[in-house]
Each structure stands twice: as structure tokens, then as C-alpha cells.
PADOLO-901238 format. One record per atom (N, C-alpha, C, O, CB): x, y, z; residue in one letter. Coordinates in pm, whole numbers, plus 50000, padded with zeros to 5 digits. Each point is the difference from the previous one (the first is absolute). Glycine has a CB too. Example, Ala and Ser with C-alpha at 12.3 -4.5 7.8 and 13.67 -1.06 7.14 Angstrom:
BEGIN
513194943150780a
499115011950000a
500905012050000a
501044999850066a
497074988550059a
501545022249803s
500825011950006s
499235010950073s
500515011150017s
500674982649768s
This chain:
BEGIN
711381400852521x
500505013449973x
499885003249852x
500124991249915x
501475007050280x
498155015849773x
499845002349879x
501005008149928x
501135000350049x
496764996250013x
501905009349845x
501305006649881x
500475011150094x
501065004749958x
497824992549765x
500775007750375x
500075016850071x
501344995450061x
501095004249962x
496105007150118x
502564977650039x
500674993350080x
501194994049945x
501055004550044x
497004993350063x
502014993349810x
501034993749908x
500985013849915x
501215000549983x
496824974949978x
500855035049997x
501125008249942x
500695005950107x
501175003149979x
497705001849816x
500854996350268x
500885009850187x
500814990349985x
500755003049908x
497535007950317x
502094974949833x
500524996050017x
500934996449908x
501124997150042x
497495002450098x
501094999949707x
501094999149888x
500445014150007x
501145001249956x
497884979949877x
500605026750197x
500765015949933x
501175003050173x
500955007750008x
495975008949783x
502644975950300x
501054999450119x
500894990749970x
501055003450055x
497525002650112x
501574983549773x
501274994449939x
500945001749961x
501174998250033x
497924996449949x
499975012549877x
501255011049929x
500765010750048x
501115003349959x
497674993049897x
500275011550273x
500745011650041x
501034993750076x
501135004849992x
497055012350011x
501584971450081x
500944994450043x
500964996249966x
500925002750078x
497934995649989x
501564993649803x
500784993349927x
500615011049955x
501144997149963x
497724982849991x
500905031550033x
501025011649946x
500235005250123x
500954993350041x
498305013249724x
500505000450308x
500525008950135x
501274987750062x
501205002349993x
495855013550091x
502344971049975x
500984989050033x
501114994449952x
501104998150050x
497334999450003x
501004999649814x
501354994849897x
500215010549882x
500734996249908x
498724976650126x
500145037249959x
500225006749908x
499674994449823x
500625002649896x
501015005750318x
497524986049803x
499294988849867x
499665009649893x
498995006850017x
499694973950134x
501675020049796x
499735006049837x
498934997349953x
499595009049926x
502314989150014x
497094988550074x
499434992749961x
498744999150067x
499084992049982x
502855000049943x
498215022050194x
498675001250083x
498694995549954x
499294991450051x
501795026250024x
498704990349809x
498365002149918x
499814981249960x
498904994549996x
501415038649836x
500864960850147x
499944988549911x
499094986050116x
499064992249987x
503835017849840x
498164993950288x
499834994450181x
498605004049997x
499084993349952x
503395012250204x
497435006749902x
498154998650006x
498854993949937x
498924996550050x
501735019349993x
499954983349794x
498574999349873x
500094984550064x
498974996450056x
501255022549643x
500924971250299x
499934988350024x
499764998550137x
499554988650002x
501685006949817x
498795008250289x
499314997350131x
498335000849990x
499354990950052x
502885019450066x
497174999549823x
499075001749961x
498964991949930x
498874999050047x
502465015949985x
499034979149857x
499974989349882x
500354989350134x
499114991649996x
501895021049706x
499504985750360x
500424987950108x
498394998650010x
499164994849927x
503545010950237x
497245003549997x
499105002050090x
498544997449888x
499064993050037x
502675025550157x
498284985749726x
498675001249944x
499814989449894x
498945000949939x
501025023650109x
500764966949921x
499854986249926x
498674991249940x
499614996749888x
502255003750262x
497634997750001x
498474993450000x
498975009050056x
499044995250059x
501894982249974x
499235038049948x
498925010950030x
499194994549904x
500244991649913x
500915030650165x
497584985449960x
498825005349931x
499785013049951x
499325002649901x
499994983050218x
501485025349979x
499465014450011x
500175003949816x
500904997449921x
500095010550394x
498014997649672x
499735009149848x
501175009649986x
500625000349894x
496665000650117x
503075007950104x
500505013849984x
501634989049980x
500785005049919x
497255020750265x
502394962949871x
501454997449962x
500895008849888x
500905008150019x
498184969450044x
500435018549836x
500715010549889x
499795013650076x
500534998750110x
498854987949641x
500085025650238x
499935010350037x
501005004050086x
500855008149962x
497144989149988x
502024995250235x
500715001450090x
501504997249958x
500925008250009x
497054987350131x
502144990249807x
501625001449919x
500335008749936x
501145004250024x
498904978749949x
499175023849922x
500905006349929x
500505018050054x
500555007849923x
498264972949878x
500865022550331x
500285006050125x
501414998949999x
500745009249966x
497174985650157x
502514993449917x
500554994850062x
501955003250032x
500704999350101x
496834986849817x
502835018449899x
501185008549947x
499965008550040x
501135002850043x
499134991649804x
498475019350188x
500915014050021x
499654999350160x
500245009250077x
499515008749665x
499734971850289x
499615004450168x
501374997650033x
500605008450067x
496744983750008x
503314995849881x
501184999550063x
501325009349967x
501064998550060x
497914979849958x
500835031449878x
500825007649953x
499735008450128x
500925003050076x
499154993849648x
498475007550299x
499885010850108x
500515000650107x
500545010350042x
497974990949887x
501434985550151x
499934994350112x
501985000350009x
500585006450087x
496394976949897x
503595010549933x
501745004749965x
500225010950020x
500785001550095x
499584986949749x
499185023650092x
500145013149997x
499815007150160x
500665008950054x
498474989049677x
499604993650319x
499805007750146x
501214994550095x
500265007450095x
496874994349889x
503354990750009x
500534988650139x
501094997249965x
500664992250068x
497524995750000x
502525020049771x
501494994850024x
501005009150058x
501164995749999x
498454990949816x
500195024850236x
500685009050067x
499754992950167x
500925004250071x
498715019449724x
499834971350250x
500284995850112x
501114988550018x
500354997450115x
497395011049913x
502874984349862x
500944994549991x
499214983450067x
498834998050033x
503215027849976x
499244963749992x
499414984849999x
499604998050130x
500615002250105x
500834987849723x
497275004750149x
498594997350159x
500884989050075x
500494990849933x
496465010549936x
503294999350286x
500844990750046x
498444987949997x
500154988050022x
502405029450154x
496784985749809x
498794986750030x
498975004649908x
499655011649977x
500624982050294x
499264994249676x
499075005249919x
498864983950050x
500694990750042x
501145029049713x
496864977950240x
499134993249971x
500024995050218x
499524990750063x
500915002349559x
500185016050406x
499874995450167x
498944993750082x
498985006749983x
502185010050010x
498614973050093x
499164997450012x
499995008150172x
501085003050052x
498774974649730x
498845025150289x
499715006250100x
499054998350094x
498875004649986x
501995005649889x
499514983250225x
498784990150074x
499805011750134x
500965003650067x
499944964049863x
498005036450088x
499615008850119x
499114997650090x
498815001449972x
501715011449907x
499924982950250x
499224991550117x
499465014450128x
500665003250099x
501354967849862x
497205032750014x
499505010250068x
498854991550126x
499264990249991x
501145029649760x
499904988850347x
499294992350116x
498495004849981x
499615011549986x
502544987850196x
497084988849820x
498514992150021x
499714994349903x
498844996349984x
500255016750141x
502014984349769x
499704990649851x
500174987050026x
500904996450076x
499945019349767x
498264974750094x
500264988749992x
500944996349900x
500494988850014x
497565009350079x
502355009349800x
500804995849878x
500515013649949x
499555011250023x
499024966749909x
502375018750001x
500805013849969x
499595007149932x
499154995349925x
502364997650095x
498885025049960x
499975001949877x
501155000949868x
500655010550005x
497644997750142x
501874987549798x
500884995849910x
499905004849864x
498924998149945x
501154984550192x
501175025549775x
500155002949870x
501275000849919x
501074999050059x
497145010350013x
501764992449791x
501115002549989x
501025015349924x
500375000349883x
498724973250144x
501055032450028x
501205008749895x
500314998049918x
500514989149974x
500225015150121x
499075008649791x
500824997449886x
501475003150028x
500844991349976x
497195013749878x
502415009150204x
500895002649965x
501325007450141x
499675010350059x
498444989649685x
502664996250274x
500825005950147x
500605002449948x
500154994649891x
499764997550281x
501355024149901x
501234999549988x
500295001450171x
499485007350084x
500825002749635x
500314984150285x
500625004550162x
500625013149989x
499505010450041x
501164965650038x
500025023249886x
501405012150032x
498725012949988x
500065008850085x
503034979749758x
496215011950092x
499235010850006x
499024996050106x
499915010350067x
500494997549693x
498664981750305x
499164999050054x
498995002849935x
499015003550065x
502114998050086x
498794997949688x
498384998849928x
500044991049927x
500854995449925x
498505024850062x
499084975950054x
498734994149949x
499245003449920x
499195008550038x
500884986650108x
499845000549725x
499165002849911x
499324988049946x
500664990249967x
500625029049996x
497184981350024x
498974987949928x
499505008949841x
499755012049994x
498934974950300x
501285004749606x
499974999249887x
498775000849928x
499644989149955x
502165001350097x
497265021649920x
498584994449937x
499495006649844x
499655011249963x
499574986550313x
500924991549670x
499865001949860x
498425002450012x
499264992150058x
502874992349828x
497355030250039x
498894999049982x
499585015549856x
500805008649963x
498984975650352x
498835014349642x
499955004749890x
499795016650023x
499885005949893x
499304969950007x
500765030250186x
500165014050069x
500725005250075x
499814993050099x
498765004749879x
502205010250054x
500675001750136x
499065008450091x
499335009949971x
503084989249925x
497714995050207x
499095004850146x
500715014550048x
501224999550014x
498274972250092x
499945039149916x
500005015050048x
501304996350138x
501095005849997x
495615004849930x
503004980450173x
500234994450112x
500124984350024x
499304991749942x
499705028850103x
501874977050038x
500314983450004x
498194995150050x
499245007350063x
504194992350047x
496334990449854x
498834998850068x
499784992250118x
500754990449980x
498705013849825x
499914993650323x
499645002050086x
500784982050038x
500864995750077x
496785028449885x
501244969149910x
500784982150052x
501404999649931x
500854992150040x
496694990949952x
502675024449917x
501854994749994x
500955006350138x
500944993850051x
499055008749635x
499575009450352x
500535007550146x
500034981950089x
500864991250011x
497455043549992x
500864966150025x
499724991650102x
500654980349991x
500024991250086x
497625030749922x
502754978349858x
500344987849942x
501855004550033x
500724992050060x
496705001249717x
502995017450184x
501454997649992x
500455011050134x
501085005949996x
499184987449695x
498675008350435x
500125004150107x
500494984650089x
500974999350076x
497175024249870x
501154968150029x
500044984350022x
501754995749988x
500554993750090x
496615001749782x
503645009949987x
501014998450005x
501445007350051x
501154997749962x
497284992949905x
501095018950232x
500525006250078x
500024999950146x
499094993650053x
500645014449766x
501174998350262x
499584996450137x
499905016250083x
499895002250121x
501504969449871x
498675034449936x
499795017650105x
499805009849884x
500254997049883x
501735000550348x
497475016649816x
500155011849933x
501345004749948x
500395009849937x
497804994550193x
502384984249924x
501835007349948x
500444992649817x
500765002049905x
500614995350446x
497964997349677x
500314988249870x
499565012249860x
499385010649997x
499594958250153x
501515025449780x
499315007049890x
499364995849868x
500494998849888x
500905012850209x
497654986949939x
498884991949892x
499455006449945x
499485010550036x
500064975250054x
500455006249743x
499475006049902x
499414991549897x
500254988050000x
501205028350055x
497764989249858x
498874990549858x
500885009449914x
500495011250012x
496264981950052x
503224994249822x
500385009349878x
498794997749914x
499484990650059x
503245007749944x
496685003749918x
499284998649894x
500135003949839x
500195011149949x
498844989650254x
500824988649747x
500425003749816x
499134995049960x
499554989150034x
502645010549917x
497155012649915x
499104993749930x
501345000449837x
501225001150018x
495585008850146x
502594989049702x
500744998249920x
500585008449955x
500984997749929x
498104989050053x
500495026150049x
500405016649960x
500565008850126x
500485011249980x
497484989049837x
501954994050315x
500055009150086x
500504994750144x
499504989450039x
498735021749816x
502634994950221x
500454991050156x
500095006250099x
500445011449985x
500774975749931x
498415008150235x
500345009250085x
499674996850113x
498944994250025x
501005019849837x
501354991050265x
499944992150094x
499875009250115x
500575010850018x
500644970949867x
497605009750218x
499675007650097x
500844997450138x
500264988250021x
497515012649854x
502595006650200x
499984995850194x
498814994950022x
498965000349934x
502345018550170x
498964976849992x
498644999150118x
500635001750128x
501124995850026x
497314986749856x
500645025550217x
499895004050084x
499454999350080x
498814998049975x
501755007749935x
499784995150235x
498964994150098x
499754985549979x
498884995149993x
500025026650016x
502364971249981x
499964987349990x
499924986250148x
500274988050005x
501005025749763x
498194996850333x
499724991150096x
498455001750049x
499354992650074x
503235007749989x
497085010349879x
498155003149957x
500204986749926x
499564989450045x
499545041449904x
501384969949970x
499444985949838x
500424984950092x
499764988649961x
501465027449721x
499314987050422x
500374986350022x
499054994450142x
499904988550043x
502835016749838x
496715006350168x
498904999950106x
498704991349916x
499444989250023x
501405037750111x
498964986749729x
498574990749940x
500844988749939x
499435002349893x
498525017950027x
502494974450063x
500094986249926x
499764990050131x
499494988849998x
502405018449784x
498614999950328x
500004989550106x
498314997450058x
499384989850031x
503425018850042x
496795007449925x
498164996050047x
499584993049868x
499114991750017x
499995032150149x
501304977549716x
499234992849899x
499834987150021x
498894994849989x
501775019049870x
500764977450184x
500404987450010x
499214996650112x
499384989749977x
502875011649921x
497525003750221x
499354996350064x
498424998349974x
499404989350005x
502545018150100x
497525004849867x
498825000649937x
499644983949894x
498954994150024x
501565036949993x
500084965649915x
500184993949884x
499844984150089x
499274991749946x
502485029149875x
498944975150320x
500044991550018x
498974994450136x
499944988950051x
502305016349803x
496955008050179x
499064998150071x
498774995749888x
499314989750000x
501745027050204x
498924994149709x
498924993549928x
499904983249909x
498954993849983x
500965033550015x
501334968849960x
500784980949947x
499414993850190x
500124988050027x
503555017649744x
496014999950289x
499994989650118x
498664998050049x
499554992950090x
502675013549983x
497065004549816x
498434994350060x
499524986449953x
498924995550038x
500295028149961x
501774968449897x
499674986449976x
500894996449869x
500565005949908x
496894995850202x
502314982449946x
500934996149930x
499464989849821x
500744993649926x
500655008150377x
497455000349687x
499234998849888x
500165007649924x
499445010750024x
499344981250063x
502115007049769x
500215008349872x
498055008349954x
499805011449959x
502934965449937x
496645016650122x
498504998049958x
499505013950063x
499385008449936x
500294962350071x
500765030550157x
499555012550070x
500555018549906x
499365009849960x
500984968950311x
501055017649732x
500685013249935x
499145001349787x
500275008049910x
503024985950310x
496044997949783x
499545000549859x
498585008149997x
499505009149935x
501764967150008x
498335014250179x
498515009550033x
499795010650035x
499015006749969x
500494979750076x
501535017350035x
500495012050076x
500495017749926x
499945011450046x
500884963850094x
499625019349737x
500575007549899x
499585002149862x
499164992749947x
502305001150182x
499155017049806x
499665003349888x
501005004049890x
500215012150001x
498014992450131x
502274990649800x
501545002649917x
499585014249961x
498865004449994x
502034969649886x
500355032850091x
499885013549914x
500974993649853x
501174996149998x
498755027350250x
499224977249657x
500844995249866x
500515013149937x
500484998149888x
498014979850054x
501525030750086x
500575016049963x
501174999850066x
500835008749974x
497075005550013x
502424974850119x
501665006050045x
500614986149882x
499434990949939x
500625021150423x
501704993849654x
500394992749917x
500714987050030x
500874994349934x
499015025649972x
499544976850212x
500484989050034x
498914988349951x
500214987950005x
501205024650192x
497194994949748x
499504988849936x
499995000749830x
499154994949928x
499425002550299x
502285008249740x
500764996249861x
500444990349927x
500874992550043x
499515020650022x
499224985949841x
500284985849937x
498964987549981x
498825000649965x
503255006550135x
498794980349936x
499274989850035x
499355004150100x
498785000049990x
502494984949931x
499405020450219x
499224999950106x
498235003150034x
499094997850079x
503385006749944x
497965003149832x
498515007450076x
498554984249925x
498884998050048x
502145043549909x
499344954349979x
498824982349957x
500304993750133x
499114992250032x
501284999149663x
500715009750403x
499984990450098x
499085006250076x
499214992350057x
502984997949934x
497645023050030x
499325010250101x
498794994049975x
499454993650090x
501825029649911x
498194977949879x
498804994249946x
499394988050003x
498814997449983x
501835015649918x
500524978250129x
499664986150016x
499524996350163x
499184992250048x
502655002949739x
499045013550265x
499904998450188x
499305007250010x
499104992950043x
502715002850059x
497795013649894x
498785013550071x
498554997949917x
498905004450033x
503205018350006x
498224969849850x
498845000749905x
499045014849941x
498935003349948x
501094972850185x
501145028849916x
499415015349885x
501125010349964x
499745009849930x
497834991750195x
């Protein structure tokens, strides 16, 4: 995982550590979760993404402390939908019961017009009907804002043909060697960021 990933997850600390315990010391919690997680990185942008890292969580405070203290936060959510061989499984950032909302956390350097299509469908996963009320928040360092989603049993239909989809195609064999030949990385998404993307290079050989 690279600086993108590690900073989400340090700047959800802090929002946590203040909404939960009311921590004074939010910004201080994140920089050092951060500095944790990223110890023996490589990624270049490290500096850059840290130094983010203070007003996202100022933002992210500002959006989510009027909802008052999350009865659950970091939940885990195992979903056994019939014709899966294995679950689908994630986790929540953020619950309150008494209200019945759900909100997931995404630090990023723009805010999106609209929730986008895979976070819908990621924190549809952590719900169980259209009654629930699920939502993304998003903070970049200047700016915050949190969406509904809707039609959250549409999002929970495609996750379920995806999963399936996903596990017919893992079953045409069981040779790592086949899915290499078979495929072609996209190094423009950002999941090959970082280190990852020399491993891409090392396994695909281009």
C-alpha cells in the first residue's frame, strides 16, 4: 500500500480519536499513525501526502461532529449471499445506531460532483435494506462533503453479480501463471501506486 492508502487510514484515526474520546490531540494521533504505517515505505510522494494530513482531519471533525459519538466505528461485515463460495467482506468506518447511519471516510485531493459508483456499492455492502441510511463523506484539505446513497439494494445486487462473476472466472484454473497470461495491468489506476507498480513490472514483464 502506498501514501494515498496510509493517509485515509491515518486521517480516520484522528477523526476518530476526537468524535470517540473527544482527543484534543486528533491532528497529533493521525501524523503518528501515519509516520507508523509508513516507516519502511518507499513511496516518493510520503512527505507530500503527510503533510495533508492536519487540515483533512480538521475537515473531516468539522463534517461528522454534529452527528455526535459513532456507536461503532472500524466494524467488521461478513456477507454470505447465495451461490458464493466465500464471502463478501468489509469494513466500516463509521455507525451510529440511534440514528441508523453509515458513513465511509475518503480522503482524496478533489471532491467528486456525486458519490462515486464503487464507494455506493462498497458501503451498500455495509447495510442491509433501502431503509438504512448510507453515506461517503469525503475531505480533501480545503473542502468536505457528505453524500446518501440510494438505491442501496441496486448496489448490493451488482456487488453480488460482480462476486460471482469474479469467481467463475478464479475457477478456470488453478495456476497463478494462467491469470498472468491472461491479463494486462492498468498502471493508471491507483492501486498500482507506489512500489506496486515495479512488482507489476516484475510479474507481467512490461
Amino acid at each position: 500500500m502506498g501514501a494515498p492508502a496510509h493517509r485515509g487510514t491515518a486521517v480516520e484515526a484522528g477523526i476518530a480519536a476526537a468524535l470517540m474520546e473527544n482527543a484534543e490531540n486528533a491532528t497529533e494521533i493521525a501524523v503518528q499513525k501515519y509516520n507508523s504505517l509508513m516507516a519502511l515505505s518507499t513511496d516518493k510522494r510520503r512527505e507530500d501526502y503527510g503533510a495533508t494530513i492536519p487540515a483533512m482531519v480538521e475537515q473531516g471533525i468539522a463534517e461528522l461532529k454534529d452527528y455526535g459519538v459513532p456507536s461503532h466505528t472500524q466494524g467488521f461485515v461478513e456477507w454470505r449471499p447465495e451461490g458464493l463460495a466465500a464471502p463478501i467482506v468489509g469494513y466500516f468506518d463509521f455507525h451510529w445506531e440511534d440514528h441508523n447511519i453509515t458513513t465511509d471516510l475518503k480522503t482524496t485531493e478533489k471532491l467528486p460532483s456525486a458519490v462515486k459508483v464503487a464507494h455506493a456499492r462498497q458501503v451498500a455492502l455495509y447495510v442491509t435494506s433501502n431503509n438504512a441510511d448510507a453515506r461517503v463523506t469525503y475531505v480533501t484539505p480545503k473542502k468536505r462533503v457528505t453524500y446518501q446513497i440510494d438505491h442501496i439494494n441496486e448496489h448490493r445486487n451488482a456487488l453480488h453479480r460482480i462476486a460471482l462473476n469474479c469467481e467463475k472466472w478464479l475457477a478456470q484454473s488453478d495456476d497463478p501463471e494462467f491469470f498472468i497470461k491472461t491479463t494486462a495491468p492498468d498502471y493508471e489506476s491507483f492501486y498500482w501506486s507506489g512500489p506496486a507498480r515495479q512488482i507489476g513490472y516484475e510479474i507481467w514483464g512490461f
